[in-house]
N, C-alpha and C positions, 0 to 999 in steps of 0.2 A: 417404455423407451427411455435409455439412460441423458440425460444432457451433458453435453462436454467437458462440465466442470464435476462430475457426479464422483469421479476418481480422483480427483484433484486432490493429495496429501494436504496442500498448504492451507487450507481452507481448512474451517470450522464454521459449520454448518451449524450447530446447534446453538454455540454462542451466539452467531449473527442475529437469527431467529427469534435468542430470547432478549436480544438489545432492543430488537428493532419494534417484538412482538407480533413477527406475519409467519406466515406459514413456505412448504416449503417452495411451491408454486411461485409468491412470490420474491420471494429470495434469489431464486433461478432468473428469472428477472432483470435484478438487481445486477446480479453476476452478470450476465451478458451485458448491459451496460457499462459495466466495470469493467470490464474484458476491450471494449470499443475505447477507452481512456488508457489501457494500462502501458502501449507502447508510447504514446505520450509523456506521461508520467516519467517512463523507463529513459527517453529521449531528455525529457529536460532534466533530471537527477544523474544522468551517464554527464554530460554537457557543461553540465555547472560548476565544474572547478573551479576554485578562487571568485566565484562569484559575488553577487551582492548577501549579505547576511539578511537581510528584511526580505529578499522576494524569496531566498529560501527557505526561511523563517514560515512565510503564510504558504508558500506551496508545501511545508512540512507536514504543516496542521492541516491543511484538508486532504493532503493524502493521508492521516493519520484518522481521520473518522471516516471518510469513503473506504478507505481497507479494513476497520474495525466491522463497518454496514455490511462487508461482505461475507466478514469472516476471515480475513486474510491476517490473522494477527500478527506474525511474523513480522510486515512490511507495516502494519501500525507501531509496533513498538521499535522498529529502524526510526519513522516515520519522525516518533514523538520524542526519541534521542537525538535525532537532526535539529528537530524545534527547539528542543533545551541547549543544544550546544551552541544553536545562532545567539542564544543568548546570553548564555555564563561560560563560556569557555569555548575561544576561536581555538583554539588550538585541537579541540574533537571534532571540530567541524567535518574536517577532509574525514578523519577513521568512520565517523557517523555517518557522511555521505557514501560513502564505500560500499559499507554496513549497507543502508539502505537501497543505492542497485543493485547489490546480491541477493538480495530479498524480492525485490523485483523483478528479477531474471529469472530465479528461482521460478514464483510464479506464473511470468509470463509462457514459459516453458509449460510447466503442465496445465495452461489453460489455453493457448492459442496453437 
């Protein structure tokens, strides 16, 4: 029986697995937990324009290693271009948040 996420483009299955070191059982898992956060995520990244740079700054980083845990690399490396821009350069901020809900939506679409 396939799981929800088992056609999901965005995903990389195999990287996650060798990050994490589990198997694919677990992983699936993982995803469906990920899945339960990702309109969240989607909700606070859509929302935050002109926001504070420190809470997007830490909410960068840990959606940048919860999406790498799943395999969702796309939306880690939005993730960790958000993170770098809170910090060297306001002016990427907004193109990097952007960046980052299209990568989100992307997702959220073929997993929910």
């Amino acid at each position: 029986m396939q799981t929800p996420s088992e056609n999901c483009k965005a995903l990389d299955r195999e990287a996650a697995m060798e990050l994490l070191g589990i198997d694919r059982q677990s992983l699936e898992t993982l995803i469906v937990l990920f899945s339960k956060e990702l309109g969240e995520w989607t909700d606070f990244f859509t929302t935050v324009v002109g926001g504070d740079t420190n809470t997007i700054k830490s909410k960068a980083h840990r959606l940048k290693s919860d999406a790498a845990n799943v395999g969702a690399m796309r939306v880690s490396r939005a993730a960790a271009a958000l993170e770098a821009a809170c910090v060297r350069d306001a002016d990427a901020v907004e193109p990097c948040r952007a960046a980052l809900v299209s990568a989100l939506w992307e997702l959220h679409e073929e997993l929910v």
